[in-house]
C-alpha positions, -999 to +999 in steps of 0.1 A: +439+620+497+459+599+523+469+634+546+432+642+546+425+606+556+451+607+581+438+643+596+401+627+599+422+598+622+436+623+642+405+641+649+389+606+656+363+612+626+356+577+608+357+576+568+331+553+559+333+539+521+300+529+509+281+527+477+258+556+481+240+553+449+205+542+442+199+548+483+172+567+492+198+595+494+205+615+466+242+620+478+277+618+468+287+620+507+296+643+529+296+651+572+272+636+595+270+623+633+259+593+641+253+586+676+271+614+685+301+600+663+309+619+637+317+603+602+324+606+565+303+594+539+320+585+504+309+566+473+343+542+466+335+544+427+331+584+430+363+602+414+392+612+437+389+650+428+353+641+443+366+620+474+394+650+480+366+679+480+345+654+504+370+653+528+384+689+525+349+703+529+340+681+560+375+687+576+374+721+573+346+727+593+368+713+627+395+732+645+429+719+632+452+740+649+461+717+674+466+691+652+504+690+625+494+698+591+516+698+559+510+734+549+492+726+518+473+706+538+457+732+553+458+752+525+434+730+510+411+732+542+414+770+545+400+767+509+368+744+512+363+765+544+363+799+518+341+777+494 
């Protein structure tokens, strides 16, 4: 979880930990842009399997090939992009 943390840094997307239940949002979290920032919504208590497809699914969506990536790094973006 701490690579795909550190590739949001690098692409200068913010990870916002929040407790997202019982909002008026029926969400675990996800992508959004706020004021033409771009951040990422998790739940803190949500499961890391959860946190990890979060992030994976929201990073995957940006172009990485500028940026280093461990190979299963990207791996794992190459598949939530597939998904």
């Amino acid at each position: 979880m701490q690579y795909l943390e550190d590739v949001a840094f690098k692409l200068g997307i913010e990870i916002v930990n929040e407790k997202l239940e019982g909002t008026d949002f029926n969400t675990k979290g996800g992508l959004c842009k706020v004021k033409g920032v771009y951040k990422i919504f998790m739940d803190p208590d949500a499961p890391i399997q959860v946190k990890i497809d979060i992030l994976a699914r929201s990073l995957s969506s940006f172009h990485t090939e500028e940026v280093y990536l461990l190979p299963f790094i990207r791996e794992i973006l190459e598949r939530a992009q597939d998904s």
